[in-house]
N, C-alpha and C positions, 0 to 999 in steps of 0.2 A: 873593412872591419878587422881587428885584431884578430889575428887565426886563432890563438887562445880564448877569446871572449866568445868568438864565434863557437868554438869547439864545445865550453862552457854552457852556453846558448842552446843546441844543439842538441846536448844530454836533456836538459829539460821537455823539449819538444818530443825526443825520444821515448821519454818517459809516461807523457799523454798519450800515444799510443797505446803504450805496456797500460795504462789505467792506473798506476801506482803513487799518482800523484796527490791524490785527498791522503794519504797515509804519511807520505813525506811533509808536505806542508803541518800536518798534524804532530810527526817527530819534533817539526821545527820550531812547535812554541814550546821549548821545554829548557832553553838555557835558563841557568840562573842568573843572578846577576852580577857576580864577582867572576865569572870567567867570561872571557876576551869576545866570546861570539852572543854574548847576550844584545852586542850593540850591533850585530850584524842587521842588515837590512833580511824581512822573509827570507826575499829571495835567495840570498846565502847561506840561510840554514838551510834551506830546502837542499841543495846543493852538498852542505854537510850531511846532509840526513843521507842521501843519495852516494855519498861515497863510502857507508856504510859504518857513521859514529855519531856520536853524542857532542864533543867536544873535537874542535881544531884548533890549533894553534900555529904562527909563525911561529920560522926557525928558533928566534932571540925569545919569543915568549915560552916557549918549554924552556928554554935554558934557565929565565927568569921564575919558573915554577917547577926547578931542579930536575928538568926534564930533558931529554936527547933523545935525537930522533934517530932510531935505528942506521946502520949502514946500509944502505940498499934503496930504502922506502921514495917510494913515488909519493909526490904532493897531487891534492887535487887543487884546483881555484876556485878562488872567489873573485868576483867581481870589483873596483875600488874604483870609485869616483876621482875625474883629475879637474878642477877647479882653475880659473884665472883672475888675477885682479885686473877690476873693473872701477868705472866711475857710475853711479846711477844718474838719473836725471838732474842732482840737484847737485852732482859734482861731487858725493860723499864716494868715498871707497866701498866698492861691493866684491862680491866673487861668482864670478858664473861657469857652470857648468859646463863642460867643450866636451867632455867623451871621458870612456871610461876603458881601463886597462884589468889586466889579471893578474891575480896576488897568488903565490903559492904559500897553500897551510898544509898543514899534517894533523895526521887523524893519531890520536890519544893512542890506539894502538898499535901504533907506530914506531911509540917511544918507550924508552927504559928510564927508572930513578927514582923519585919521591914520590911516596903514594900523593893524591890526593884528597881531599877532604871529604868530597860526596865516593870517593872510594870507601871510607870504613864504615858505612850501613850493615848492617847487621842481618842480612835477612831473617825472616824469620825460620827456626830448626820446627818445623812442621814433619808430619811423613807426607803431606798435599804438596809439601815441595818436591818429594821425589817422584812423584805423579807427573808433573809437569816434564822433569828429565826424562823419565819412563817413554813419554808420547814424543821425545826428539826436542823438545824446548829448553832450550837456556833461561837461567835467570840471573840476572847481573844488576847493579847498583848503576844509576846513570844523575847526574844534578838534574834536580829541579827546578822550576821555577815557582815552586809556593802556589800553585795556583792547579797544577798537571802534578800529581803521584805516581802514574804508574803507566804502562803500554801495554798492552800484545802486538807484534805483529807478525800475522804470519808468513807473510814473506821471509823475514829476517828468521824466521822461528825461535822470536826471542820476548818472553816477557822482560820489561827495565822495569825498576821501582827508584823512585827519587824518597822512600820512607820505607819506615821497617813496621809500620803498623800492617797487621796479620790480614784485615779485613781490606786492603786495597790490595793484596798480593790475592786473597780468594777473587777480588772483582775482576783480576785480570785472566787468572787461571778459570775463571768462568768462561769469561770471550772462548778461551781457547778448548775448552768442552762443547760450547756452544759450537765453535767454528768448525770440529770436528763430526757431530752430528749432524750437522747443514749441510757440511761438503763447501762452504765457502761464506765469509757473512760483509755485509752492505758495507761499502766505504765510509768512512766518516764516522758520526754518532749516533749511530740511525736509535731514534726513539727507543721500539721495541728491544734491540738488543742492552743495550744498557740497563733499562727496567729488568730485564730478567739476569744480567751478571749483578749488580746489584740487589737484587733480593737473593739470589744466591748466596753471594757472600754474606750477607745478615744470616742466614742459615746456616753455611759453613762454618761461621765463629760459634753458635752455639753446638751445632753437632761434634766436633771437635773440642770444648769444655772452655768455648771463648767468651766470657759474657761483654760483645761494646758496649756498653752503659752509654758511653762518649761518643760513639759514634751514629747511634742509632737515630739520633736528631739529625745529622750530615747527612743521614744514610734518606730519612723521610722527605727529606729538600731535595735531594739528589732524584730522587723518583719522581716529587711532584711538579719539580722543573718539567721533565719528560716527559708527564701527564699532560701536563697543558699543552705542549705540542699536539697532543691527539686529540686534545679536546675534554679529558675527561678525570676523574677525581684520581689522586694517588691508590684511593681501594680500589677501584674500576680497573686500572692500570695493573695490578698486582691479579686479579681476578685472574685478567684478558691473559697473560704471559704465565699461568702459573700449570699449564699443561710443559710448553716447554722445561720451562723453569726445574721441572721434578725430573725433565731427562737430563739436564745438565747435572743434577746433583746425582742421580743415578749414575752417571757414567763417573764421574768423580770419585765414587764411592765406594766402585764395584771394587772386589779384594783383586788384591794381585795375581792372583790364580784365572780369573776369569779376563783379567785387562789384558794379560799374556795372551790370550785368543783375540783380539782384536785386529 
């Protein structure tokens, strides 16, 4: 096997160990579709996500997206399919698969030159944003894909937003109060926790002079998805999580005098 591919390989296997793999795969659906890794296979975002970005590109493609990649910077891989021409049974030309080599890309942070597009997001000038900085978390603008708005993760200790709408930056800075008071929270989407960052964040827009009109319908879907997981009505669901729910917004909330003791 290719020592690259293998090495590549490798890292992943690594990473099931460390348990950080529901988180990476999760980073991994978030390309858009107008940049280069949206057509990657999983497995390569996962990869990207793991060498710790949003966005990779070959050499020529930063170049073609006014980009250069610093002097220095180490590439990581991706995996690339090598193909042959074939005949099938009926004598048509086909292409079959024979093995797979490593492509080096570079990570967005890598490089200097023209911003990007999902670069000029606007976060929102909140003071709950400087709450998140206060506790050690970044928050940065990453593409999305229409479907995925926002992250925590605390490993990375980094909220991303793929939108500058205020109420999916409270649903993320939720996770991250929540994951604070827990000491650590469930990999994945776990039911519970989503139900309680999300009605948080309905909460945060109002107590902060936010009124969603617009979201409030996204916001009632988004729960009662969640509820049926458990089995039980979107009020049932807001009931069951709303002891949490008040410590999340409590620690959120507390003045900076008191957070400073923490």
């Amino acid at each position: 096997m290719n020592e690259k591919v293998k090495k590549a390989l490798n890292s992943i296997l690594e990473r099931f160990k460390s348990g950080d793999i529901p988180e990476a795969v999760a980073y991994s659906m978030y390309p858009v579709s107008d940049i280069p890794s949206a057509k990657w296979s999983l497995l390569n975002r996962t990869f990207m996500f793991l060498a710790g970005t949003a966005d990779g590109r070959g050499y020529q493609q930063w170049r073609q997206a006014g980009r250069f990649v610093k002097k220095g910077s180490k590439a990581f891989y991706i995996l690339v399919p090598f193909f042959k021409k074939t005949e099938d049974d009926n004598g048509e030309e086909a292409k079959m698969l024979y093995g797979f080599g490593a492509k080096p890309v570079f990570r967005l942070e890598d490089t200097d030159g023209d911003p990007l597009d999902y670069e000029q997001i606007e976060l929102p000038e909140l003071p709950l944003l400087e709450r998140a900085e206060k506790w050690g978390v970044s928050v940065k603008a990453i593409p999305g894909n229409y479907r995925y708005y926002g992250c925590y993760s605390s490993n990375r200790r980094q909220i991303s937003l793929a939108t500058k709408d205020e109420c999916v930056f409270f649903h993320e800075l939720s996770h991250l109060a929540h994951h604070k008071i827990k000491g650590e929270l469930k990999a994945g989407q776990d039911p519970i926790q989503e139900i309680v960052a999300e009605l948080s964040a309905q909460a945060l827009c109002r107590i902060v002079g936010k009124q969603p009109h617009d979201t409030l319908g996204n916001s009632h879907r988004y729960i009662e998805r969640y509820a049926e997981k458990l089995k039980i009505s979107p009020y049932s669901a807001c009931l069951r999580v709303m002891s949490e729910t008040e410590k999340v917004l409590s620690l959120i909330l507390k003045t900076d005098e008191n957070n400073s003791r923490n």
